[in-house]
PDBQT receptor file of N, H, CA, C and O in Angstrom, charges set to zero:
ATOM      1  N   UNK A   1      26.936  40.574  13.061  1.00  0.00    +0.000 N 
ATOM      2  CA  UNK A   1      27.510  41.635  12.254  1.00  0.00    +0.000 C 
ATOM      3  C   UNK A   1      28.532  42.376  13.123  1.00  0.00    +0.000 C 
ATOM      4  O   UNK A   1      28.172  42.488  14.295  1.00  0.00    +0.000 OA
ATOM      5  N   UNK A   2      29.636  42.869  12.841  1.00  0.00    +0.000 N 
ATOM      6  H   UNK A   2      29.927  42.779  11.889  1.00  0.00    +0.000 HD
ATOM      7  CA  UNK A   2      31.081  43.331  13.428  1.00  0.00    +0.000 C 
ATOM      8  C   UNK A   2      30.307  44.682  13.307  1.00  0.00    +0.000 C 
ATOM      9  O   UNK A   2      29.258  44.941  12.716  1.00  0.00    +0.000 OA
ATOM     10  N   UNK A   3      31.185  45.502  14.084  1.00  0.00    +0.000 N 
ATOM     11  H   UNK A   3      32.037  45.291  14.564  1.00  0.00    +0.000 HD
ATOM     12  CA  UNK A   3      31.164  47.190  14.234  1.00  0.00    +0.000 C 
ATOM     13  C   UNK A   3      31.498  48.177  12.608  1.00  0.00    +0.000 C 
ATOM     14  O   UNK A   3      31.035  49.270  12.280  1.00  0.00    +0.000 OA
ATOM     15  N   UNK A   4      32.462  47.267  11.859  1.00  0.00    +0.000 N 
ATOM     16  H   UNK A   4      32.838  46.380  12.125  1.00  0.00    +0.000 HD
ATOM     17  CA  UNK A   4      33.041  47.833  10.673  1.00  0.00    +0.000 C 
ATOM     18  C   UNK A   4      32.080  47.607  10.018  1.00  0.00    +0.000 C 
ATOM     19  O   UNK A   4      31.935  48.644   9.371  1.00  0.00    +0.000 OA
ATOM     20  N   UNK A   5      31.218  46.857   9.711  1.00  0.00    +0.000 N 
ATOM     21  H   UNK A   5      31.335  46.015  10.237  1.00  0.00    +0.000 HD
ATOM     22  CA  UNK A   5      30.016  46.344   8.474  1.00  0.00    +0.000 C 
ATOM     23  C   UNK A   5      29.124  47.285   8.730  1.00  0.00    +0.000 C 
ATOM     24  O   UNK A   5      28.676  47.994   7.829  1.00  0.00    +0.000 OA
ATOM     25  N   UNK A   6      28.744  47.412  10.047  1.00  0.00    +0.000 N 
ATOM     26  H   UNK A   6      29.108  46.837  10.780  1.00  0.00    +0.000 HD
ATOM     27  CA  UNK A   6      27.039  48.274  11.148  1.00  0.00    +0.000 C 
ATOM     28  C   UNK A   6      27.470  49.506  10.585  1.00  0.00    +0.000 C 
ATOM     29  O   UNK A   6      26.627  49.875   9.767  1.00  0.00    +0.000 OA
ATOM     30  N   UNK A   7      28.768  50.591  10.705  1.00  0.00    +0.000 N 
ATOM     31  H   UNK A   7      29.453  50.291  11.370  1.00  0.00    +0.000 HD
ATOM     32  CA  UNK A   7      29.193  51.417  10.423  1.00  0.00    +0.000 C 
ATOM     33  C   UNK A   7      29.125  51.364   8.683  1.00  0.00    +0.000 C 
ATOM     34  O   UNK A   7      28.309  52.068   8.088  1.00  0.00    +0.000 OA
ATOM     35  N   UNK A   8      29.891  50.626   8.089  1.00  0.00    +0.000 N 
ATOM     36  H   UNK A   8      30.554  50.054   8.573  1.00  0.00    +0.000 HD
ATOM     37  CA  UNK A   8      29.577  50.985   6.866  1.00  0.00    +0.000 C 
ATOM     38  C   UNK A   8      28.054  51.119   5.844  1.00  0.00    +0.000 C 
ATOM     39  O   UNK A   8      27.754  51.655   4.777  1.00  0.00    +0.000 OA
ATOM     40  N   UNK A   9      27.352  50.271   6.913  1.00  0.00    +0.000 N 
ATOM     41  H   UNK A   9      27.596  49.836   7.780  1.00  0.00    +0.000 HD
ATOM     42  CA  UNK A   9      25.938  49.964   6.861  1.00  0.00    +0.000 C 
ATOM     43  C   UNK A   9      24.936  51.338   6.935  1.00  0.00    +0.000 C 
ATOM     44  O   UNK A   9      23.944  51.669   6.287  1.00  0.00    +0.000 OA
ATOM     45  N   UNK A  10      25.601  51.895   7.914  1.00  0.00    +0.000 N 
ATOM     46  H   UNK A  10      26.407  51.625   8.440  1.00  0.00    +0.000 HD
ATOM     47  CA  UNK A  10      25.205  53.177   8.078  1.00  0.00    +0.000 C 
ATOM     48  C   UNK A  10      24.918  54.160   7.353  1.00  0.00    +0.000 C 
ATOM     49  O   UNK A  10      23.887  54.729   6.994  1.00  0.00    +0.000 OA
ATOM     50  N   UNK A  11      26.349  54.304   7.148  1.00  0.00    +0.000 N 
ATOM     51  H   UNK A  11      27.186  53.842   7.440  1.00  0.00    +0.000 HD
ATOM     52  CA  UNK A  11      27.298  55.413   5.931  1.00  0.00    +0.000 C 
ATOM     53  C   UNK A  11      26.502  55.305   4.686  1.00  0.00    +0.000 C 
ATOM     54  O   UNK A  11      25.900  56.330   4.367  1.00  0.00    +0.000 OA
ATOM     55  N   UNK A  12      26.382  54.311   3.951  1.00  0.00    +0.000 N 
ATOM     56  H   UNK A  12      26.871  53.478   4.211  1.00  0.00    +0.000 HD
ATOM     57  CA  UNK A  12      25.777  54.144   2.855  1.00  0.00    +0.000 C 
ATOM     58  C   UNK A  12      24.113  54.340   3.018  1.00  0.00    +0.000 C 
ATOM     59  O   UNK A  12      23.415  54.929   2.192  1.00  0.00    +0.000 OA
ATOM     60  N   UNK A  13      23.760  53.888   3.924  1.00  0.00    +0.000 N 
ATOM     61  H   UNK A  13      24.327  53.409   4.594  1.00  0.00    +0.000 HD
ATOM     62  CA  UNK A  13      22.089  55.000   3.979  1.00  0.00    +0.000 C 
ATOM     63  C   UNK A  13      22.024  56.274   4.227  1.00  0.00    +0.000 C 
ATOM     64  O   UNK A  13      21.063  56.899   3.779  1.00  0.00    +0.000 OA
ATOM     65  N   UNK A  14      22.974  56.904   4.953  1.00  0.00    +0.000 N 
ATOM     66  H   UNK A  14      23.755  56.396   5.317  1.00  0.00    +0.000 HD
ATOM     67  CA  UNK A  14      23.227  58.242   4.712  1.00  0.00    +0.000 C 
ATOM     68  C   UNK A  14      23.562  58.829   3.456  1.00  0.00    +0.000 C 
ATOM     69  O   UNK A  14      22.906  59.784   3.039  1.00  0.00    +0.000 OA
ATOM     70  N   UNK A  15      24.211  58.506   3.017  1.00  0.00    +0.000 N 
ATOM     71  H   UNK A  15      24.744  57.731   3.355  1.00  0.00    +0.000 HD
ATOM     72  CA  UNK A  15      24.947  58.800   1.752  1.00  0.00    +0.000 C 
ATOM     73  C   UNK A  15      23.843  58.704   0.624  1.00  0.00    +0.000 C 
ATOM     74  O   UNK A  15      23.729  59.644  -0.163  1.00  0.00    +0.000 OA
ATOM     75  N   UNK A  16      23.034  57.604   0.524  1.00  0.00    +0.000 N 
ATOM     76  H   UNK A  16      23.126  56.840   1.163  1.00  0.00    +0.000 HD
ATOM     77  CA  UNK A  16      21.792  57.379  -0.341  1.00  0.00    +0.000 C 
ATOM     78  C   UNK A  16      20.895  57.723   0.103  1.00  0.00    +0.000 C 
ATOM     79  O   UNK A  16      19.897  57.322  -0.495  1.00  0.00    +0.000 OA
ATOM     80  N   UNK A  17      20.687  58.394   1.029  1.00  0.00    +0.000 N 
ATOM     81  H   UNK A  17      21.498  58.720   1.515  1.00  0.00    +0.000 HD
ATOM     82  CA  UNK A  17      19.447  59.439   1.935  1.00  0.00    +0.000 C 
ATOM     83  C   UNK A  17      18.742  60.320   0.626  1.00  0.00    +0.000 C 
ATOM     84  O   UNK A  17      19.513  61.146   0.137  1.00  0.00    +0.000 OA
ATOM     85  N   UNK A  18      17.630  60.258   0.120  1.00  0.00    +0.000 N 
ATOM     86  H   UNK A  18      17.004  59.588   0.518  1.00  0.00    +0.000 HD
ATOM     87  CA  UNK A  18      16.898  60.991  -0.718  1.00  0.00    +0.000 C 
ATOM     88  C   UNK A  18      17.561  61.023  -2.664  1.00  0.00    +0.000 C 
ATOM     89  O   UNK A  18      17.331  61.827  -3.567  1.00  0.00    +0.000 OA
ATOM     90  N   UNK A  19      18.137  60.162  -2.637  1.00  0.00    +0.000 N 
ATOM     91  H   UNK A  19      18.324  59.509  -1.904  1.00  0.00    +0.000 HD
ATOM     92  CA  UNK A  19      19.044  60.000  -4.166  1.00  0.00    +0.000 C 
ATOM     93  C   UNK A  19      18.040  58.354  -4.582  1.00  0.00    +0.000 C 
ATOM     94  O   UNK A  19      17.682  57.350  -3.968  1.00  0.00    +0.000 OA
ATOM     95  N   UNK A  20      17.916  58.953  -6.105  1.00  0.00    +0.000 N 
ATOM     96  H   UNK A  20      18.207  59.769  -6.605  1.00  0.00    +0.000 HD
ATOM     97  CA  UNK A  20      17.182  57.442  -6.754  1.00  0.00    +0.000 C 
ATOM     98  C   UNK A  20      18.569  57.378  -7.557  1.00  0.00    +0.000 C 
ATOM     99  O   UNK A  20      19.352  58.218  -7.999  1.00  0.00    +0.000 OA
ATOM    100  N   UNK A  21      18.484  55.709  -7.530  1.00  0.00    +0.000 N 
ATOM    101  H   UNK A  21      17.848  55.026  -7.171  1.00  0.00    +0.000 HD
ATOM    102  CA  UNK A  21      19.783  55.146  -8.368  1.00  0.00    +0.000 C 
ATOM    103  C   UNK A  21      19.209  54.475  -9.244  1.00  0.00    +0.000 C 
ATOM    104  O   UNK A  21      18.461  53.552  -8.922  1.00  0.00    +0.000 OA
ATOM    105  N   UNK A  22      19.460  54.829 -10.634  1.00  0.00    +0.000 N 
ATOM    106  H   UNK A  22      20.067  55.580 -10.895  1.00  0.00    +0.000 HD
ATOM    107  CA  UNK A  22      18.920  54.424 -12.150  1.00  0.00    +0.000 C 
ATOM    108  C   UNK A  22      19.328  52.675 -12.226  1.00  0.00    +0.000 C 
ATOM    109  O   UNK A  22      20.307  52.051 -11.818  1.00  0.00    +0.000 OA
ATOM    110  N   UNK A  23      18.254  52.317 -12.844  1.00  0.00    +0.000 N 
ATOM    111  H   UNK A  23      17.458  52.824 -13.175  1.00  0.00    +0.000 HD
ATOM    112  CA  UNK A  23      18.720  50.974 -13.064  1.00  0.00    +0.000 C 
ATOM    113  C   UNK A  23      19.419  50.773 -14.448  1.00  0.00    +0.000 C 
ATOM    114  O   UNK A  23      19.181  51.336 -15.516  1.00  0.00    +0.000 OA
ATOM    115  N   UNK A  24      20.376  49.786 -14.129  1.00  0.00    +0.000 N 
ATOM    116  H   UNK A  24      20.570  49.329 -13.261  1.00  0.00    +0.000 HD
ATOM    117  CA  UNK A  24      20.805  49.135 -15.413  1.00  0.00    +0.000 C 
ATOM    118  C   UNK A  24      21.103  48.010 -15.119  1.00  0.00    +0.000 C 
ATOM    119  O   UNK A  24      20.912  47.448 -14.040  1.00  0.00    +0.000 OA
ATOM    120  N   UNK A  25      21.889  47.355 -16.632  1.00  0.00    +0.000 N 
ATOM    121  H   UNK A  25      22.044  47.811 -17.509  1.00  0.00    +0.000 HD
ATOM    122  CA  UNK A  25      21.795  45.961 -16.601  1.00  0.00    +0.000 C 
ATOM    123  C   UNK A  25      23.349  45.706 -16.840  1.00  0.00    +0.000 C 
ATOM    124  O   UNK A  25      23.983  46.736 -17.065  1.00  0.00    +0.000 OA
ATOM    125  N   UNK A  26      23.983  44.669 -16.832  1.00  0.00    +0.000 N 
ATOM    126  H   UNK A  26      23.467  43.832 -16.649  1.00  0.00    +0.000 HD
ATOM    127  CA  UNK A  26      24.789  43.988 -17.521  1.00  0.00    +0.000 C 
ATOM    128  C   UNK A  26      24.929  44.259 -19.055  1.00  0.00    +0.000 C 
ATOM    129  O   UNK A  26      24.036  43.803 -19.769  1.00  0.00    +0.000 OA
ATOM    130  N   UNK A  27      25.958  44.957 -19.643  1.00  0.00    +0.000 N 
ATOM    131  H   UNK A  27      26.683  45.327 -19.063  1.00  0.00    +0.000 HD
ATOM    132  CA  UNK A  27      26.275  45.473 -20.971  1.00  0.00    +0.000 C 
ATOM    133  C   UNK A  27      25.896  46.840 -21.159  1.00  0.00    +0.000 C 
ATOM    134  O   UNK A  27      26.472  47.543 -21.989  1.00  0.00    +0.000 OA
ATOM    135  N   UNK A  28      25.026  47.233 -20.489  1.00  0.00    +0.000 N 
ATOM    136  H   UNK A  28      24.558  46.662 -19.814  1.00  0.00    +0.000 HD
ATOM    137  CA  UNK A  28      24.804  48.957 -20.119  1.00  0.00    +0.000 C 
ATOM    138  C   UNK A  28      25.794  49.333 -20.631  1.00  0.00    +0.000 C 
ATOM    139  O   UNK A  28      26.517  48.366 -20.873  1.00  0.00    +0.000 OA
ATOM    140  N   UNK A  29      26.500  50.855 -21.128  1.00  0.00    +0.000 N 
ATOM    141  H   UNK A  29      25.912  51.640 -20.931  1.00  0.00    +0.000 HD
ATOM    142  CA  UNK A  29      27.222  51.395 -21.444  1.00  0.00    +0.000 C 
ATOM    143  C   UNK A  29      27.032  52.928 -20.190  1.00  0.00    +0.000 C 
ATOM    144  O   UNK A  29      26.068  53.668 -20.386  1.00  0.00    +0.000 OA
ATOM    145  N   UNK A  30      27.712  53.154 -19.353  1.00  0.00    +0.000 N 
ATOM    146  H   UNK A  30      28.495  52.553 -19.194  1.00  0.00    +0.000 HD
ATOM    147  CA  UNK A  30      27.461  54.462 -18.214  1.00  0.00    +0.000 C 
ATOM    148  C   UNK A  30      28.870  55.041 -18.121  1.00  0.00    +0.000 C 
ATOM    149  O   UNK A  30      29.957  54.467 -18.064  1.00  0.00    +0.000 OA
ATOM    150  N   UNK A  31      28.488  56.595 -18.119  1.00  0.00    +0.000 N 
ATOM    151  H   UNK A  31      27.605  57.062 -18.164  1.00  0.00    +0.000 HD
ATOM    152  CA  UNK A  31      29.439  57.406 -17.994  1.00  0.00    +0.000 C 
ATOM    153  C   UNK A  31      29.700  57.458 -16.655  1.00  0.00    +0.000 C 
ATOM    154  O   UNK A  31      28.643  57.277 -16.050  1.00  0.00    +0.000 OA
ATOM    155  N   UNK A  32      30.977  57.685 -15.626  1.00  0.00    +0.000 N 
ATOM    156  H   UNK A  32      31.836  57.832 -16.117  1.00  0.00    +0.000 HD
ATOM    157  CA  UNK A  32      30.845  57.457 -14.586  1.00  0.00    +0.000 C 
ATOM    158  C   UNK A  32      32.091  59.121 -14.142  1.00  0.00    +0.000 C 
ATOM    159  O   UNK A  32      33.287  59.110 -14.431  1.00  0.00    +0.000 OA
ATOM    160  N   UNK A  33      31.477  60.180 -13.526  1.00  0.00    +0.000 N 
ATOM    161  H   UNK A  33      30.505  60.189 -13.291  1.00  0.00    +0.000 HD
ATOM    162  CA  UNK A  33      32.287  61.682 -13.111  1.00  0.00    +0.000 C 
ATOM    163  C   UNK A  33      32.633  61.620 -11.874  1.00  0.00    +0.000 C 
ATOM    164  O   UNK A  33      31.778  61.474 -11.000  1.00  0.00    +0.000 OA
ATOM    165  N   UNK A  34      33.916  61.718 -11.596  1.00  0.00    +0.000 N 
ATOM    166  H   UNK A  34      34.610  61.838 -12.306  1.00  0.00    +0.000 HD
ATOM    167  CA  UNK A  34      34.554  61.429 -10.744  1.00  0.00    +0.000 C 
ATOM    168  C   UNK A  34      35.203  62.618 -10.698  1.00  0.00    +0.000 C 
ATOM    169  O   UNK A  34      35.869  62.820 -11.713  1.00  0.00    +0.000 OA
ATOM    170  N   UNK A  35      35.273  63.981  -9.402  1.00  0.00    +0.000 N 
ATOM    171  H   UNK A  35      34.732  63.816  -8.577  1.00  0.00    +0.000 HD
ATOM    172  CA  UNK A  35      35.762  65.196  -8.887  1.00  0.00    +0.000 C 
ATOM    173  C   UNK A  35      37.045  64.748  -8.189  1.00  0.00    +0.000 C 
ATOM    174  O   UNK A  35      37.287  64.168  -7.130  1.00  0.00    +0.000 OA
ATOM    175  N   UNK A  36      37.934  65.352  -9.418  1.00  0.00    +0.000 N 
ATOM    176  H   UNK A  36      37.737  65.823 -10.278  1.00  0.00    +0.000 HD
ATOM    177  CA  UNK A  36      39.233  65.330  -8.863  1.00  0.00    +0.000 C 
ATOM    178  C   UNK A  36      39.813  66.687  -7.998  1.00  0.00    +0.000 C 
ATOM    179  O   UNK A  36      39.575  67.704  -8.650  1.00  0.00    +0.000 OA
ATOM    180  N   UNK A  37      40.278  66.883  -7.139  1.00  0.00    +0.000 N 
ATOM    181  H   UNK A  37      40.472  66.057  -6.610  1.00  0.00    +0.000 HD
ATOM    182  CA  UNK A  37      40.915  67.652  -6.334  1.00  0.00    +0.000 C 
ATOM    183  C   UNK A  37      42.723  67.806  -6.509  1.00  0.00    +0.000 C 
ATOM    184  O   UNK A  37      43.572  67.207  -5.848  1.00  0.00    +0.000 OA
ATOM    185  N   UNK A  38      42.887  68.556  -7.338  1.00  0.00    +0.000 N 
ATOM    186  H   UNK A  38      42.198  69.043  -7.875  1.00  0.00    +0.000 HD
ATOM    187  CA  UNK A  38      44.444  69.074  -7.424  1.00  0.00    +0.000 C 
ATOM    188  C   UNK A  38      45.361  69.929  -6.781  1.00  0.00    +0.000 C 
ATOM    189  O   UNK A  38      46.061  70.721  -7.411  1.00  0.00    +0.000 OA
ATOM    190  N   UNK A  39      45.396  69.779  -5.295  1.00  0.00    +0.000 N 
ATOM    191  H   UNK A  39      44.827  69.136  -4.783  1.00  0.00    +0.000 HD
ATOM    192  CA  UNK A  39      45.737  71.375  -4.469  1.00  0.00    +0.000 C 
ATOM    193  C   UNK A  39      44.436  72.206  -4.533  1.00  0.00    +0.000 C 
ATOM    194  O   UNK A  39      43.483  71.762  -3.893  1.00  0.00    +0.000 OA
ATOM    195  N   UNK A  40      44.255  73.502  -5.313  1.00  0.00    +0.000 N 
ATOM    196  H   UNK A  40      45.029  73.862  -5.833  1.00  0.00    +0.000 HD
ATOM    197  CA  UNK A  40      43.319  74.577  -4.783  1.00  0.00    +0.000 C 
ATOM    198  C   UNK A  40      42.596  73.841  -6.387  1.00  0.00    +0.000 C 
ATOM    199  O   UNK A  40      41.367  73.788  -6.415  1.00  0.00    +0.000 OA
ATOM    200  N   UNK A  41      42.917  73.621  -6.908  1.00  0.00    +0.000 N 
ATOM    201  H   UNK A  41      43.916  73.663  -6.886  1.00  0.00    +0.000 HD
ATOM    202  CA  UNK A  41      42.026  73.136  -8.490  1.00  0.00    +0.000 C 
ATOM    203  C   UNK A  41      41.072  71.996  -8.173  1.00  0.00    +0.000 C 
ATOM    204  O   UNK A  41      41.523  71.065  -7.506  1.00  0.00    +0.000 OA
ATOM    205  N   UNK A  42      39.731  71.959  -8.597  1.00  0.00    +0.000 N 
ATOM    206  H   UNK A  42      39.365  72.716  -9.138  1.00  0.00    +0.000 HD
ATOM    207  CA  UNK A  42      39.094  70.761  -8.815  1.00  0.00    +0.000 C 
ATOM    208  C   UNK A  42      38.767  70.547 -10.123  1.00  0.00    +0.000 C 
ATOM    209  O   UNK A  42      39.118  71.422 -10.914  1.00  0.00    +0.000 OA
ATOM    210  N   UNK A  43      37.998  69.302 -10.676  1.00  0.00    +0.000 N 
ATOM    211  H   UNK A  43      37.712  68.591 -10.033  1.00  0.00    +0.000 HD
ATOM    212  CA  UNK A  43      37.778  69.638 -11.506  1.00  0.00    +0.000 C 
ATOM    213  C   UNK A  43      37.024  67.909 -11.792  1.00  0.00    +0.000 C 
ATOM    214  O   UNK A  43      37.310  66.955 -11.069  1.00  0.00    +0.000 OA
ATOM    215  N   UNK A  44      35.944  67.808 -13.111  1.00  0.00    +0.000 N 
ATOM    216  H   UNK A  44      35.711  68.583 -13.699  1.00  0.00    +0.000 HD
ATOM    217  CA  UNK A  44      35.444  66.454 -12.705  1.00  0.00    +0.000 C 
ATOM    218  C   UNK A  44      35.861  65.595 -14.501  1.00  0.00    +0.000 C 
ATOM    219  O   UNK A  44      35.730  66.019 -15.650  1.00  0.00    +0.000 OA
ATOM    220  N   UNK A  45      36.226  64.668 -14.106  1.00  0.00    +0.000 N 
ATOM    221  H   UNK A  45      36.332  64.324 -13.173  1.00  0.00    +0.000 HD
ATOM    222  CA  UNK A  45      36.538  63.571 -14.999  1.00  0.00    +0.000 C 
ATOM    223  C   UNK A  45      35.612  62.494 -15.143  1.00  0.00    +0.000 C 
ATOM    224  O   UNK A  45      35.215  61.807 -14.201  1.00  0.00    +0.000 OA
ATOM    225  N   UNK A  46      35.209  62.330 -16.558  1.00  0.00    +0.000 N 
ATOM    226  H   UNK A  46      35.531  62.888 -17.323  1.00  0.00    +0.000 HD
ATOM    227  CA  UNK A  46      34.285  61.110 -16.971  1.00  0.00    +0.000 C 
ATOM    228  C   UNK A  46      35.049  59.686 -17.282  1.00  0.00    +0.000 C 
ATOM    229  O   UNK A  46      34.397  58.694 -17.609  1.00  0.00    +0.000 OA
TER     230      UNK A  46
């Protein structure tokens, strides 16, 4: 395993540190909110 994978390997158990991720399937229908940052404005988009 390279340094870039170990590192990203990382990141993502941090990041998923204490969070449950819902299961779904293939054809699921999921809303997905994404926090946009506009200068001093944020604001979140589905």
């Amino acid at each position: 395993m390279n340094i870039v994978e170990e590192i990203e390997r990382e990141e993502a158990a941090r990041v998923l540190e204490g969070k449950t991720i819902p299961t779904f399937d293939p054809g699921d229908t999921l809303k997905v909110h994404v926090r946009i940052k506009e200068g001093e404005r944020e604001r979140i988009q589905v």
